[in-house]
N, C-alpha and C positions, 0 to 999 in steps of 0.2 A: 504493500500500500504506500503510496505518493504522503510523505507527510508534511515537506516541505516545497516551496515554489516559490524563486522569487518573482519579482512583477516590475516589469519595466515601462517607461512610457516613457516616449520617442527617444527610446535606447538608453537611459540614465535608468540605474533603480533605486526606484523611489518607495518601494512597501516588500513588506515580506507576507506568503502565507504560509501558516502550518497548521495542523489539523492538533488540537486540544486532544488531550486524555481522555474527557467527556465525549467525544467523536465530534465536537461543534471546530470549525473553518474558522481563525482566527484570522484578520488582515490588521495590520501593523504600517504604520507608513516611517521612513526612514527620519531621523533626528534633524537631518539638514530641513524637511519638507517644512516649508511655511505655511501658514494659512491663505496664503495669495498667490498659492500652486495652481496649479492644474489641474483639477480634483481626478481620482479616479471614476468617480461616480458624483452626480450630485446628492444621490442618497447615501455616500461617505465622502464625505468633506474632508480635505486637504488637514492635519494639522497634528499634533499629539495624542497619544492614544490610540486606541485599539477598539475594533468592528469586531464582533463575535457572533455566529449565528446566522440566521435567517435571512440577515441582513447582508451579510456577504454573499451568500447562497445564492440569494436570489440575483445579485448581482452579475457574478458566474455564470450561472445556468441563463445567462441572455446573451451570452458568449459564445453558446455550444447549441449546432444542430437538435431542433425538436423532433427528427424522426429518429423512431425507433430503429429502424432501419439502418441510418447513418450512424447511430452511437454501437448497434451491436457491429459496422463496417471496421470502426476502432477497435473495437476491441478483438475481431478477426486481427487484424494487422499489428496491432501491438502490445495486446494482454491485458487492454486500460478496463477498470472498471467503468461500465456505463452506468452506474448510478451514484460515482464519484466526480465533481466536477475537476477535483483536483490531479487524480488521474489522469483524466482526458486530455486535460492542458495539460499538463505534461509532456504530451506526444504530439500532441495539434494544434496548440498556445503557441506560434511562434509570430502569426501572421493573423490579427484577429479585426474583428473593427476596430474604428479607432484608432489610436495609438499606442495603445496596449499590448506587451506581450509577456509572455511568463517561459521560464525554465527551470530546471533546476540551477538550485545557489553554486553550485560549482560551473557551471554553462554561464555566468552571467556577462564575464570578460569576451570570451567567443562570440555570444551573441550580438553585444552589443557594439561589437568591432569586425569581426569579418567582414571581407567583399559579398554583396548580396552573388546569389549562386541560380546562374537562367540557364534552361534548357529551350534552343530553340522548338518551338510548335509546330511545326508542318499542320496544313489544311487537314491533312489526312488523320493525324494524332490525334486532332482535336477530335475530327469526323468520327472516329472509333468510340475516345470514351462517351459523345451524345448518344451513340448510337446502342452502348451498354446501356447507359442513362433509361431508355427508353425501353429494356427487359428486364432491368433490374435494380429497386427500391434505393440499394447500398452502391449504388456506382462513385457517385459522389467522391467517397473518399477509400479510393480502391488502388491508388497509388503507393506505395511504400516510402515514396521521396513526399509525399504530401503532408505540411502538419501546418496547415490553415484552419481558421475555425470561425464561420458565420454560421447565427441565429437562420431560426425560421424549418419551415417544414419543408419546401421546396426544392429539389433536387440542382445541384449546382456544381459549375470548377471555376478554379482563376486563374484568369491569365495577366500574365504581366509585356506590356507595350514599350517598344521601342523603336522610334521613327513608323515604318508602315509595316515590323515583322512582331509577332506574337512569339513570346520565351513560356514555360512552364516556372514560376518561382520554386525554387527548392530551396528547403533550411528555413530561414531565416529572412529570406526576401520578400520584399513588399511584392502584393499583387496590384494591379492598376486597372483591372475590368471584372466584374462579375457575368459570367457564360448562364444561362437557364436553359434550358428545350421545351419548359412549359411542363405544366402540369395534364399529363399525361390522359386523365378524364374528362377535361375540357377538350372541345376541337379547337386547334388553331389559339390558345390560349397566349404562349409564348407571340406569337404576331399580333393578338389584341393588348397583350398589357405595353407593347412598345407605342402602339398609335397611340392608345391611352394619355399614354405618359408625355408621346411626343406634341399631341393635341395641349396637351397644357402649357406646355413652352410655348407652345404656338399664339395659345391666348394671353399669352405672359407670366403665368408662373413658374413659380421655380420649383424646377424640379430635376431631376436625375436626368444626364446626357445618355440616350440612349440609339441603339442601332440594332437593324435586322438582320442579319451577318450572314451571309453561305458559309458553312466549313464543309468544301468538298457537296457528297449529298446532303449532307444535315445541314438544317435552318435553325437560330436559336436570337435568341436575346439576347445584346452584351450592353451591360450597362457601364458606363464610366463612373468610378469611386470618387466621390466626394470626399473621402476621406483621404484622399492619398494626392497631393500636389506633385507633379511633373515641370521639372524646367531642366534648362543646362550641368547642375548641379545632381539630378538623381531627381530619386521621390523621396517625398517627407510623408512621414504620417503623420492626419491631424487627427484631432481627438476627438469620440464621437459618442455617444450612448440614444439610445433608443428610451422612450418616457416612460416604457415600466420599469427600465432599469434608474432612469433617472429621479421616479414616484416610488423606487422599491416596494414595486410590486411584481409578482409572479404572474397572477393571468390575465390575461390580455383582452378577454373580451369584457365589456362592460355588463350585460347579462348576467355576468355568473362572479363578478368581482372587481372587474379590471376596471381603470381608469375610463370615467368620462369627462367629455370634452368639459364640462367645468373644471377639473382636476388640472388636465391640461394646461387650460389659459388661465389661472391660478400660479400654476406651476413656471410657464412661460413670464408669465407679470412680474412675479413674486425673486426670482432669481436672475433677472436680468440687471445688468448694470448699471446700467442710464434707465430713467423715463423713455428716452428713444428706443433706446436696444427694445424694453418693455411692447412699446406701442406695435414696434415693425414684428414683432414676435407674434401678438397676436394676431396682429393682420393677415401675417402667413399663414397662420395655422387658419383663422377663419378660410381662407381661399381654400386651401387644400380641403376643409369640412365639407366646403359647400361644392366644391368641385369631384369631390368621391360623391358625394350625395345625391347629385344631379346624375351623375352616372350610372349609378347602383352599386357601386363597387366594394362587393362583399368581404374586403378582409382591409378595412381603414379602420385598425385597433389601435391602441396605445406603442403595441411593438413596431407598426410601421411608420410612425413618426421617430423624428430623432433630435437631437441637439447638439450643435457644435461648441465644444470646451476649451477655453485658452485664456488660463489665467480667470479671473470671475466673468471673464466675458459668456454668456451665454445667448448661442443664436440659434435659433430655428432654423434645423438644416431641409436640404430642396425636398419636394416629394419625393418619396420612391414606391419602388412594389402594387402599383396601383393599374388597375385592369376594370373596366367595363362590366358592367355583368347586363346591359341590354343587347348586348350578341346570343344571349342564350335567352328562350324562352323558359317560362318556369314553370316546371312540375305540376298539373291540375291541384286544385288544393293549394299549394305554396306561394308563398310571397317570393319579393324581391330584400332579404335581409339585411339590414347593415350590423356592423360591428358595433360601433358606437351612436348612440340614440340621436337625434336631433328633436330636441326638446320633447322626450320621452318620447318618441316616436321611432321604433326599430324599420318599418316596412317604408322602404324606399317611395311606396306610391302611391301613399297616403300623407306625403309631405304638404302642406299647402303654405300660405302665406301666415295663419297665426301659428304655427309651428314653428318656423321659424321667427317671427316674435317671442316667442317663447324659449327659442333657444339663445335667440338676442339678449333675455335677463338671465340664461345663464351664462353665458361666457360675458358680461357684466359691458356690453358694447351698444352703440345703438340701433334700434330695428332699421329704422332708415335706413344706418349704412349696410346693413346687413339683407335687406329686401333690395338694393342698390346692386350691389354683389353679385348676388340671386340670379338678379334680373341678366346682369350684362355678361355671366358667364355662361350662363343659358342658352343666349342668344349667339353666342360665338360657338358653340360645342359645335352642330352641324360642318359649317364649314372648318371648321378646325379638324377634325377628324376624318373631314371627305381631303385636305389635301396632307394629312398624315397618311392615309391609308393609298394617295395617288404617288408620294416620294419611295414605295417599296416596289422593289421588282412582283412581277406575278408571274415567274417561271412556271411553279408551279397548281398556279390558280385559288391558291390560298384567299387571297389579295381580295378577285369575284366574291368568292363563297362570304367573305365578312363584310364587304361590301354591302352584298345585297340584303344579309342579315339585318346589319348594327348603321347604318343610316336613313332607312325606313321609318326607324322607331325613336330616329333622334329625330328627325322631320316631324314627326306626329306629335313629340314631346316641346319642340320649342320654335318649331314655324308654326308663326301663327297668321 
């Protein structure tokens, strides 16, 4: 058993963990660390003193793949306990979001000094592991040179960029793009959360740089890392946490516990540096509510919001992970569900105007601005998504097929 780990962020180590007697995950931050650090967490604050417990835990486990699948893939490959967070990072702590990375306390020099370590990618290399991805759950992390580690359920690799050629990170090296192929039960899933995504830049928000990529035969989603800066010097990792880890909290949906959007723009207001910082944080996060909302897009939790960390600076980082769900029809019987309520309202289509009033006193903003919102990203969705979906090749007709889906139903929802 993994009893100790140290924890680095952006290469200096700054805390230690080790697992207590009692079996509880102790984190400790190093005697230089000030209170006007970098936090590892905003639900563990920069400063003296020691996190025990839950508290940690939960922090961790938003670090480490949520399938089952991928965590028993670990432990095929390197013996790690999967119900040990400590473990896991261990072996796949090296490359995590954020800025953060963990090893063991003898690894700490190695790590944070070595030349990062690239294996070029061929078209084809890549084409292979999507192509396992797609027979089998645990593909993800089936590598033996792989010890990356992202949240969420969704099958993934990364790859890291340089100039116009794709490397595989091994060790210790930053990744610079997240790879998907989609979720496997959806059709065409991976090609709708890209339009999605890239519809909202289009209408101006911010959100995740994203592309619909050929490897070879396989098609996939690559998203470019906001967490990770590119220039002449390398990549930097910046620092990042997702807002259950940042509300320390474990589940994510609002239903069953997880933060709601009050919690959120509480949490954005409340930890931001400046009034400005404050104001432009909420503003974000409104957009991104009302922009999953209008969509239907059934997995806008707490985990796919994030926050950018540096120093007490705290900023609302771009959207990501976000997909349509008016390309699918729903189940007789079934709604359209959201994650997170809009002024206690889960079913996407039963949203009206004092709904959101309503949810206007709770995220503590005004209805105006927020039926303003409403109104003007409504009206842009259509064309925003007909010339997202017109910039992808349609080799293989994918393109048609969601075409004639998922713009029918945005025409019926906001041409009026």
């Amino acid at each position: 058993m993994t009893t100790r780990l140290a924890v680095l962020l952006s290469g200096s180590h700054v805390a230690d963990l080790e697992r207590t007697r009692s079996g509880s995950v102790r984190l400790t931050y190093r005697s230089a660390r000030s209170i006007d650090s970098t936090p590892l967490s905003l639900a563990l604050p920069a400063g003296p003193g020691s996190f025990v417990g839950e508290a940690v835990e939960r922090w961790l486990w938003g670090l480490l793949p949520e399938s089952d699948d991928a965590l028993a893939a670990v432990r095929r490959l390197y013996g790690a306990d999967p119900r040990d967070p400590l473990s896991l990072l261990a072996v796949i702590g090296l490359d995590c979001a954020g800025a953060v990375q963990f090893c063991l306390p003898d690894d700490v020099s190695n790590v944070a000094t070595r030349a990062a370590l690239l294996e070029h990618a061929t078209p084809a290399s890549v084409e292979a592991r999507l192509a396992q991805m797609r027979l089998d759950d645990a593909a993800s992390w089936t590598m033996p040179e792989d010890h990356w580690s992202l949240g969420g359920t969704q099958q993934k690799l990364t790859l890291h960029r340089q100039g116009d050629r794709w490397f595989w990170p091994r060790g210790s090296a930053p990744s610079t793009h997240i790879v998907k192929p989609g979720v496997r039960t959806a059709q065409a899933q991976a090609l709708i959360e890209h339009v999605t995504t890239r519809a909202a830049v289009l209408i101006g928000l911010s959100a995740a740089h994203t592309t619909y990529a050929d490897f070879a035969s396989e098609r996939a989603i690559v998203s470019t890392r906001f967490d990770r800066r590119s220039d002449h010097d390398g990549v930097t990792r910046l620092h990042q946490e997702d807002l259950c880890q940042a509300l320390g909290i474990r589940e994510k949906y609002q239903e069953f516990g997880g933060p709601s959007a009050r919690d959120v723009a509480n949490l954005l207001r409340d930890r931001a540096a400046t009034a400005r910082q404050a104001s432009a944080n909420v503003a974000g996060f409104l957009d991104c509510l009302i922009f999953n909302t209008l969509v239907a897009a059934p997995d806008a939790h707490a985990r796919n919001f994030a926050v950018l960390l540096d120093g007490d600076d705290v900023a609302f980082a771009p959207m990501y992970d976000v997909a349509t769900g008016l390309a699918y029809r729903p189940s007789p019987g079934r709604s359209r569900v959201l994650s997170m309520s809009i002024g206690g309202t889960y079913d996407a289509d039963l949203i009206t105007a004092d709904t959101w009033r309503s949810a206007a006193h709770d995220l503590a903003v005004s209805p105006d601005e927020v039926l303003t919102r409403v109104q003007a990203i409504g009206e842009a969705l259509p064309a925003a998504f007909g010339t997202a979906l017109s910039e992808v090749d349609d080799w293989d007709g994918s393109v048609t097929e969601v075409r004639d889906r998922l713009l029918p139903e945005l025409d019926r929802r906001f041409v009026t």
